[in-house]
C-alpha positions in Angstrom: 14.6 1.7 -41.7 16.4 0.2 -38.3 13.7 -1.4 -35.9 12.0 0.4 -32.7 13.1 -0.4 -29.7 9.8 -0.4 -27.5 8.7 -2.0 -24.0 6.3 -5.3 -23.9 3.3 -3.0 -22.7 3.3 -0.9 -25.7 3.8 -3.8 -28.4 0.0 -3.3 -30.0 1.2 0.3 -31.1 3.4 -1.6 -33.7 1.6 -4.6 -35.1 3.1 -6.2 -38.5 6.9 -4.1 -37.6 10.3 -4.9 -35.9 10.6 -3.8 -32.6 13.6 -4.8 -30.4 12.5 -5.8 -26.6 15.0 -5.5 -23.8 14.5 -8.1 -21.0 15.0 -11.1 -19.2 14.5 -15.0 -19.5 11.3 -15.7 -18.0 10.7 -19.0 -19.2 11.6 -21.2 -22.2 10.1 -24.4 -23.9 10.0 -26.2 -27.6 8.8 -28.2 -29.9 10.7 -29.6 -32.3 12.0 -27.1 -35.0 10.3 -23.9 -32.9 10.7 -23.4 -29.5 9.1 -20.6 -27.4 10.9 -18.1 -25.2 8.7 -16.0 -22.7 10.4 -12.0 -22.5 9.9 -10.1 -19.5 10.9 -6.3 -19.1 9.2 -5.4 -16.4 6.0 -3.9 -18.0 4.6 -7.1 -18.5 5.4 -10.7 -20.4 5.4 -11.6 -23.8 6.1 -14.9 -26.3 8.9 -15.1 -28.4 8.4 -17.5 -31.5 12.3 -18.7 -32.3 11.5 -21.0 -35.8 14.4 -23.0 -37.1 13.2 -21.8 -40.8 13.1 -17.8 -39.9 16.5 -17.5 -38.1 20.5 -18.1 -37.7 21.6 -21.3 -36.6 23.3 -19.3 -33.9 19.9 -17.4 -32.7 17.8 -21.4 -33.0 21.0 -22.8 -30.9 20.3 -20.5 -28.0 18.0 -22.1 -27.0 19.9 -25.2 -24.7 22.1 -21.6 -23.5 19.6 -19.1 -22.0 19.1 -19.8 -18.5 15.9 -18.3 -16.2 17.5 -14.5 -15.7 19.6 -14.3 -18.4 19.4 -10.7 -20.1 19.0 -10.4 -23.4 17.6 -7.9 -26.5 15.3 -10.0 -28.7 14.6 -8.5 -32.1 11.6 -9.5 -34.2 8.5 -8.8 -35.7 5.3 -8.2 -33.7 1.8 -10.1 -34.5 -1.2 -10.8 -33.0 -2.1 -14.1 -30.7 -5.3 -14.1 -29.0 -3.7 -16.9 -26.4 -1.1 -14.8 -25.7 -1.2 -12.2 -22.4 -1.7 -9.1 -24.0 -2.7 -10.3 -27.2 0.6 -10.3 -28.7 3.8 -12.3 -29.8 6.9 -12.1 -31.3 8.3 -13.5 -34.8 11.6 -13.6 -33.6 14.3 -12.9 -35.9 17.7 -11.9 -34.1 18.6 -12.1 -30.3 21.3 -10.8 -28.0 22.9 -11.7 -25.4 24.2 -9.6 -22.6 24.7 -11.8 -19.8 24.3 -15.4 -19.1 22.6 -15.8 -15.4 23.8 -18.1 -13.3 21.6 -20.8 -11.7 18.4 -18.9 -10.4 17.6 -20.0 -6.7 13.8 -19.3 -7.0 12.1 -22.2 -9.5 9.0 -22.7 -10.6 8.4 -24.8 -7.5 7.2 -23.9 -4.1 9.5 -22.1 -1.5 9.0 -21.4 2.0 8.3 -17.8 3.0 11.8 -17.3 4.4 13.8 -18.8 1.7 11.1 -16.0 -0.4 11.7 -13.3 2.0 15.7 -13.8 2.2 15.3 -13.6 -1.5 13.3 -10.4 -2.3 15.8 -8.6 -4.2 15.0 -11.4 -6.6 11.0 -12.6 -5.7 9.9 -9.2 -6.5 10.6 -10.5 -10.4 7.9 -13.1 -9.9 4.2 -12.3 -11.9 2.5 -12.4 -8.8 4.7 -10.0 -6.9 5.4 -7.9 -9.7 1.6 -6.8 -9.9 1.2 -6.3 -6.2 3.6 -3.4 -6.4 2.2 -2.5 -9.7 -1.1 -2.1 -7.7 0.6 -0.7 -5.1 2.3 2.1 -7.8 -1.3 3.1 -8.5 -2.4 3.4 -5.4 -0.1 6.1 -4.7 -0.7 7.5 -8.1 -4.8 8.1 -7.3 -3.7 8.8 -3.8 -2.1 12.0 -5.1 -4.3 12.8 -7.7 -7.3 12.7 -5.6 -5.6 15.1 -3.4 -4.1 17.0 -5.5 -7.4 17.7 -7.7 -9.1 18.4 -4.7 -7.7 21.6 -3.2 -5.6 19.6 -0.7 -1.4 20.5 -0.9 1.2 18.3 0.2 3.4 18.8 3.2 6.0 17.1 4.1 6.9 15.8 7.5 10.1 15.3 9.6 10.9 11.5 9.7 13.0 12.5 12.9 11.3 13.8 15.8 11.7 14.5 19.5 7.9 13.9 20.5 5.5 10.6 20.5 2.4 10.7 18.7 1.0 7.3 19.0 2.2 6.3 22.4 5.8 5.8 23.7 6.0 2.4 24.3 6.3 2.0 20.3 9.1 4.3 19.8 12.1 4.1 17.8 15.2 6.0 19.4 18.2 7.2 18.4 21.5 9.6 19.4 21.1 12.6 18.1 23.6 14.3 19.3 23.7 15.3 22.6 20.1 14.2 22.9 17.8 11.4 21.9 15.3 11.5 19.2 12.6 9.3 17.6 11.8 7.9 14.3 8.2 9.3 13.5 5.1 7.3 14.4 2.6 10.0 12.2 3.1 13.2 10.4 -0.3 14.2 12.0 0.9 17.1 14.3 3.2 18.3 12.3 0.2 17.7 9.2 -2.1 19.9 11.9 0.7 22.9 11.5 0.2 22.8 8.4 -3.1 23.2 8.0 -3.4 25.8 10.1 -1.7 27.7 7.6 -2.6 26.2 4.1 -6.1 24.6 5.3 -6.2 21.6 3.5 -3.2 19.4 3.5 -1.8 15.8 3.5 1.3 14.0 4.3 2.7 11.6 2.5 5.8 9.3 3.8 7.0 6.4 5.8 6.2 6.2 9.5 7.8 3.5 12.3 6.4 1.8 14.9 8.5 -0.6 17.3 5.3 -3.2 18.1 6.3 -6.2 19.1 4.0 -7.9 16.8 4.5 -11.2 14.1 0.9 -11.3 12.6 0.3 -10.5 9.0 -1.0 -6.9 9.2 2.2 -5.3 10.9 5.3 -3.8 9.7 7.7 -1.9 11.6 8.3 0.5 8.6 5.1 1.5 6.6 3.3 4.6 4.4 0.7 6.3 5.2 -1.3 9.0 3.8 -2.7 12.0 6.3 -5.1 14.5 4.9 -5.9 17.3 7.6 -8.4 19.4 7.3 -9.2 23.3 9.6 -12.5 24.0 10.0 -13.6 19.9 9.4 -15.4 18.0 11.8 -15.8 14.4 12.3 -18.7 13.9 9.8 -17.0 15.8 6.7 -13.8 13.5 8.1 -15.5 10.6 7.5 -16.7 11.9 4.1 -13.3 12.5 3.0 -12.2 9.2 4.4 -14.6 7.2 2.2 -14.4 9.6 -0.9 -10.5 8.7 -0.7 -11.4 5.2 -0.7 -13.7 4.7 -3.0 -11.5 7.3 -5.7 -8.4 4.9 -5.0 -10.7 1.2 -5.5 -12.4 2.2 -8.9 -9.3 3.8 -10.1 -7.2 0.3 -9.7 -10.6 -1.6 -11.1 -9.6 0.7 -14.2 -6.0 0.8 -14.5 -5.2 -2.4 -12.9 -7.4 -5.0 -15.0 -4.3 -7.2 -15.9 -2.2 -7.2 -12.4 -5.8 -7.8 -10.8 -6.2 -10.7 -13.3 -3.1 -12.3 -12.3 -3.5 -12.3 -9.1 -6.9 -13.5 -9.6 -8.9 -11.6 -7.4 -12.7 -11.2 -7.4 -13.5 -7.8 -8.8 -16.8 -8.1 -7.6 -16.4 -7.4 -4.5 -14.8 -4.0 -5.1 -17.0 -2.9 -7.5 -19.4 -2.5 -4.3 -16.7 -0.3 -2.3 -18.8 2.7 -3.1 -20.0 5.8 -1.1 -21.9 5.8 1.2 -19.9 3.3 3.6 -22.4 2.0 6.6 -21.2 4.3 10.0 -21.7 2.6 13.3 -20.8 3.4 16.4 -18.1 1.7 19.0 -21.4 0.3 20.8 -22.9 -1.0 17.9 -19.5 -2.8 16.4 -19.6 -4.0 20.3 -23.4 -5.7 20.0 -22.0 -7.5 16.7 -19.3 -9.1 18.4 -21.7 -9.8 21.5 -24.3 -11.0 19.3 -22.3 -13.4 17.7 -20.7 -15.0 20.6 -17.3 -13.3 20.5 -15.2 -13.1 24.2 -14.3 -9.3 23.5 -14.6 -7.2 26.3 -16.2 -3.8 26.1 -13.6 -0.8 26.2 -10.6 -2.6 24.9 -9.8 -2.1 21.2 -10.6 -4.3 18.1 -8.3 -7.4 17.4 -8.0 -8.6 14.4 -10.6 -11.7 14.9 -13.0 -9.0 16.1 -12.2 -6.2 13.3 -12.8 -9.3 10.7 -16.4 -10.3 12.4 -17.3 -6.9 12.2 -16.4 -6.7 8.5 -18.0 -9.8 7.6 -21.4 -8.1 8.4 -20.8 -5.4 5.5 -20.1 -5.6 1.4 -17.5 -2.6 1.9 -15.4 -0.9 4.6 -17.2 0.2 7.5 -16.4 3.0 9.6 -16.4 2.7 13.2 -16.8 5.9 15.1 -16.9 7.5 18.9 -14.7 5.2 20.9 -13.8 4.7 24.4 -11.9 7.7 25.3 -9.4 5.9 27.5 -8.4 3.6 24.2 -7.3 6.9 22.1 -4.5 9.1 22.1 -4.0 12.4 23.9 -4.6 14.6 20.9 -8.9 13.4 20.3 -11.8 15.3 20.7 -14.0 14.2 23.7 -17.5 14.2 22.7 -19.6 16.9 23.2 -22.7 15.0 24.2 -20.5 11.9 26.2 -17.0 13.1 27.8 -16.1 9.5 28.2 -16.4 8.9 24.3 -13.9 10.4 21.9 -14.4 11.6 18.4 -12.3 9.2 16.7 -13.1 7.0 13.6 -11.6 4.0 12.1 -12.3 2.4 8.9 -12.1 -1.3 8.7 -11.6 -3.0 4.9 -14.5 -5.8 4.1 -13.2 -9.5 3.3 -11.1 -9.4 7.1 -8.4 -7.3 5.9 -8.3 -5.0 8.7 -8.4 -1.4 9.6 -6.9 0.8 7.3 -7.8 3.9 8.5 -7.4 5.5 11.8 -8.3 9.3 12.5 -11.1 11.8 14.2 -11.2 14.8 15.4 -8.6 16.7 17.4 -8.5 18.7 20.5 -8.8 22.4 19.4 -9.0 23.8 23.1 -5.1 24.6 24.6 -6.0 23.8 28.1 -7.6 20.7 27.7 -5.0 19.9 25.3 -2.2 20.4 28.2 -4.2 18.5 30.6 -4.6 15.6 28.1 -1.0 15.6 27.5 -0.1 15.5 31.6 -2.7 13.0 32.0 -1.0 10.7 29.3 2.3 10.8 31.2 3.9 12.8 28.3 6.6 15.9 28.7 5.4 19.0 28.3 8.0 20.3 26.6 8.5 18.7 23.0 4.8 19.0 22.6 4.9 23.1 23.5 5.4 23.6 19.5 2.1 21.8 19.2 0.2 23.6 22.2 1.0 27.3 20.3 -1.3 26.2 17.7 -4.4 26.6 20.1 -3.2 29.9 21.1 -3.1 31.7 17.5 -6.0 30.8 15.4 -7.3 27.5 16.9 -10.3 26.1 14.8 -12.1 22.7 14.7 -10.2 20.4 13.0 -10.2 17.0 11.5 -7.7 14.3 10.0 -6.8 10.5 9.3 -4.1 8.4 8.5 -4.4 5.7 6.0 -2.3 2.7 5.9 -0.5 2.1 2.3 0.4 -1.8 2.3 -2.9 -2.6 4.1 -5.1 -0.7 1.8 -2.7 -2.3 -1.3 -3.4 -6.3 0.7 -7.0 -5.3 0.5 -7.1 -4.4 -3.1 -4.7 -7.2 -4.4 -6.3 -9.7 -2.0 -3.1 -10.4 -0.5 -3.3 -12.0 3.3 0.2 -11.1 4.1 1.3 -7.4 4.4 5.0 -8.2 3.8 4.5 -8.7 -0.1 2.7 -5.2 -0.8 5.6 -3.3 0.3 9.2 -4.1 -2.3 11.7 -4.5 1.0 9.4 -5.5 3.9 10.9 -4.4 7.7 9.5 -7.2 10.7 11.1 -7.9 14.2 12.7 -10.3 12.8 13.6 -8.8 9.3 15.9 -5.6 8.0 17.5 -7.3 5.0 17.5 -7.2 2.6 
């Protein structure tokens, strides 16, 4: 009977038979009449006995040809190694060879970030970033589900649009035509539309922001997921926001055992990300800061040295809610009980990861919409599409935004934000 070809991830399904593994060179080294080659295939790596005994001269030889890269189809039987990742290794009887790689430019050494980033077409074959975006896959994949099973439907948004949501000074523009348009910032009005006619509903896509910014939380390209919600006020928000958290954490503690072992993060600490998060108000995140000597001045937002004191007072994400009104955008809720507070929330990640969640409650009343809207500076006109909604049907209504690569940095326990995204954009950055 010919041999199976299989993938390195499914290897204990065929213990004691030949499989055949496509792959790459990961890594080689011998002893004597055996030397080792390590197989990866992009579900994971795996150890390839080659004994001088058990093979062809020709196979046993290969081992002063393969180079780091070189692709190959190793044939051989499977058998179990405790010392082995995954528990498995290969008896390895024949091998292939489809190309010979050239000289790889990233070692086993050290690089410098920009020699890394230059080379991310070819870094993103590395153990440690290949499970970041592993984590990140299943991110997405609970993201949806957890939707998905809960009544929610998926819209999606216009990337180009000829309105700001977030402000205009972070705008990208373009020709379009005889006019000028912008790359999105949010799908959140056009997420608002929608669930004034399906009710539940999230966005799902990449949004753009042109901030001038070099520190490790910003891109200029990110993901971000953006449930809206009719008839949902700020407190079932904030429900929703840490239900969707906590979902998307103890689904990667599950499915993401290995990648989380690699990169060796402390599981711990997510076990605790469970509901109910601590809520606190703008003025109480405010006292922390004061109370533990910060310079932050009340009525300006959070930095990042503020968000992480804030965090460092909590064992899971902490949501921060009814802000300065004059600090959030044009679309929020005033307070009932404070006009000079708005119904806004923001989720910050424990660990000083950041904010990963931005949302509240929007303005469901046309003319105070409008006036917000003049008041802001902003035309009248792109936004009229957006005012009709408050004329047929307006309800109370509720929604967020959640950052993808910030949320996967969190989980992962990756500092930078430029390695949980495959083909990171930066000011200084669009290739490759």
């Amino acid at each position: 009977m010919d041999n199976m070809t299989t993938t390195i991830s499914q290897l204990k399904e065929f213990e004691g038979k030949e499989v055949s593994l496509n792959g790459w060179v990961y890594n080689t080294r011998s002893i004597g009449k055996i030397w080792f080659l390590i197989l990866r295939d992009g579900t994971g790596l795996v150890q390839c006995v080659v004994v001088e005994a058990e093979t062809d001269k020709e196979v046993f030889d290969l081992e002063n040809t393969l180079t780091q890269e070189s692709s190959i189809t190793v044939t051989g039987t499977v058998r179990p190694e405790p010392r082995s990742v995954g528990g498995y290794e290969l008896g390895v009887a024949r091998i292939e060879v489809h190309q010979i790689a050239d000289e790889y430019p990233i070692s086993h050494k050290e690089h410098g970030t920009d020699f890394l980033m230059s080379n991310r077409h070819l870094w993103l074959r590395s153990k440690n970033q290949n499970a970041i975006l592993r984590v990140r896959h299943q991110v997405v994949k609970a993201t949806r589900d957890f939707y998905d099973n809960n009544g929610f439907t998926l819209m999606d948004s216009p990337i180009l649009t000829a309105n700001s949501v977030e402000g205009t000074s972070t705008l990208f523009e373009l020709d379009y035509f005889d006019r000028s348009a912008y790359l999105t910032q949010s799908g959140q009005l056009y997420g608002e539309s929608s669930a004034m006619a399906f009710g539940k509903i999230y966005v799902f896509g990449p949004t753009f922001r042109a901030e001038k910014s070099k520190t490790r939380r910003h891109l200029t390209e990110f993901w971000m997921i953006e449930p809206e919600m009719a008839y949902c006020d700020l407190d079932e928000n904030m429900e929703w926001a840490e239900k969707h958290v906590s979902y998307v954490v103890q689904w990667c503690l599950e499915n993401c055992k290995e990648e989380l072992k690699v990169l060796e993060r402390d599981i711990e600490k997510l076990e605790k990300v469970v509901p109910p998060f601590p809520r606190i108000t703008y003025d109480e995140a405010a006292k922390i800061l004061k109370d533990k000597g910060s310079d932050f001045t009340y009525g300006s937002d959070f930095g990042g040295t503020d968000e992480t004191i804030i965090s460092e007072q909590f064992d899971r994400p902490v949501m921060i809610h009814r802000w300065p009104a004059e600090i959030k955008a044009f679309y929020m809720k005033r307070d009932p009980e404070n006009e000079k507070l708005a119904l806004g929330v923001d989720m910050i990640a424990p660990e000083g990861f950041g904010e990963i969640i931005g949302g509240g409650q929007r303005e469901d009343d046309h003319d105070t919409l409008l006036k917000r809207i003049k008041e802001h500076e902003l035309p009248v006109e792109p936004f009229q599409w957006y005012l009709d909604l408050r004329k047929y049907g307006s309800v109370p209504h509720s929604g967020f935004g959640l950052g993808l690569e910030r949320t996967v940095g969190w989980i992962c326990g990756t500092k930078h934000i430029r390695e949980t995204i495959p083909y990171p954009r930066t000011m200084y950055r669009i290739e490759p």
